[in-house]
C-alpha positions as CSV (number, residue, x, y, z in Angstrom):
1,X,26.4,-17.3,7.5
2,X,24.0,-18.3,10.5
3,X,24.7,-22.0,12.4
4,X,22.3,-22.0,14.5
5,X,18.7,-23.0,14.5
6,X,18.0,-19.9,15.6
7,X,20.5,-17.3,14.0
8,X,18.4,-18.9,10.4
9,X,15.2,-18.3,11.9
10,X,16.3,-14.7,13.4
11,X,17.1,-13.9,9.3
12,X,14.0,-15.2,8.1
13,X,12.1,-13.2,10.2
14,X,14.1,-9.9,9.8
15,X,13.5,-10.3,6.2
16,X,10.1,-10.4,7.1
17,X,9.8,-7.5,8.8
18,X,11.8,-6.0,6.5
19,X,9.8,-6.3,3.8
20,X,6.6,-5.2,5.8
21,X,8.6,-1.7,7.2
22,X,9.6,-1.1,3.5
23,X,5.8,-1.1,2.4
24,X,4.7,1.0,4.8
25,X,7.3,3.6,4.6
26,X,6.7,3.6,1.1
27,X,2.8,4.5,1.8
28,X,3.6,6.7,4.0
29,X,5.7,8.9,1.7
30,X,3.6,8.4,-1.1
31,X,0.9,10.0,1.0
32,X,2.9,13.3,2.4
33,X,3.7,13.3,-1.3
34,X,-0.1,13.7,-2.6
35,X,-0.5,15.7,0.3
36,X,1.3,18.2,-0.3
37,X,0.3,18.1,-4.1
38,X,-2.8,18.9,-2.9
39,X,-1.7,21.8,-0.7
40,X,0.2,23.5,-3.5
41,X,-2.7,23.2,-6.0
42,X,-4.8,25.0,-3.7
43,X,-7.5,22.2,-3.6
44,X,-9.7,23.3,-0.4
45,X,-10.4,19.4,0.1
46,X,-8.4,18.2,3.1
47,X,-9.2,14.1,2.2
48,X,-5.4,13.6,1.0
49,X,-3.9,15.4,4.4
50,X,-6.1,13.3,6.3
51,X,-5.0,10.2,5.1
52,X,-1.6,11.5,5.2
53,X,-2.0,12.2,8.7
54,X,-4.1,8.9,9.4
55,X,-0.9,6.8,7.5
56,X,2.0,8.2,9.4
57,X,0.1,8.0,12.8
58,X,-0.4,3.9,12.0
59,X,3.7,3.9,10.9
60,X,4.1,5.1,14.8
61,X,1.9,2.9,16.3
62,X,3.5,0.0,14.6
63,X,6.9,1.0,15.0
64,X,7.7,1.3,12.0
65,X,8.9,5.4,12.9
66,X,9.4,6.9,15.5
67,X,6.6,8.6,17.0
68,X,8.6,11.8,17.3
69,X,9.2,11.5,13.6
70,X,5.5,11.3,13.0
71,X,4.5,14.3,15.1
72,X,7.2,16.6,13.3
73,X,6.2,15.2,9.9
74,X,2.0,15.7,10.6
75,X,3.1,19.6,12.3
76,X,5.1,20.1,9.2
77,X,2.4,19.2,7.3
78,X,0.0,21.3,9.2
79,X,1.7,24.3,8.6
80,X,2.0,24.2,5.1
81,X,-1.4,23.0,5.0
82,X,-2.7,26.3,7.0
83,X,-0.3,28.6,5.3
84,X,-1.8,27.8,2.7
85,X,-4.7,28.4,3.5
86,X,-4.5,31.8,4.9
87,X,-3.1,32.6,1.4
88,X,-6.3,31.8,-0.2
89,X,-8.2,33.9,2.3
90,X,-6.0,36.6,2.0
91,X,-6.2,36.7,-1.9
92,X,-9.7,36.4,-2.3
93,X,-10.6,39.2,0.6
């Protein structure tokens, strides 16, 4: 347990923060998740990748990942996204 005046304030505001990282790793997931629903169901409407993009590009910004962990997450993304793709321009040609 804390004595200090500010060891207590130091654990209130970790729990802060803690809370806040939690939500927006949980958006962030959630939206790689939908975004790659998308990407397997072959819808040509790139609005979920883009918010998934948009999401894990704020989680950098604010810390709350790595930016290196963003960038391989979004090229990741990408690739699936543009495999995919070429698949349905391969099939239909």
């Amino acid at each position: 347990m804390a004595n200090s005046r500010s060891a207590k304030k130091r654990i209130r505001t970790n729990a802060r923060k803690h809370l806040r990282n939690q939500m927006y790793r949980s958006r962030v997931k959630t939206m790689v998740k939908k975004a790659e629903q998308s990407i397997v169901s072959g819808a040509q409407d790139d609005e979920a990748l883009r918010l998934a993009v948009k999401t894990l590009d704020k989680a950098a910004v604010k810390g709350i990942i790595h930016k290196n962990n963003a960038a391989r997450r979004k090229s990741r993304l990408m690739k699936k996204f543009n495999a995919a793709r070429q698949e349905t321009v391969s099939a239909g040609t």
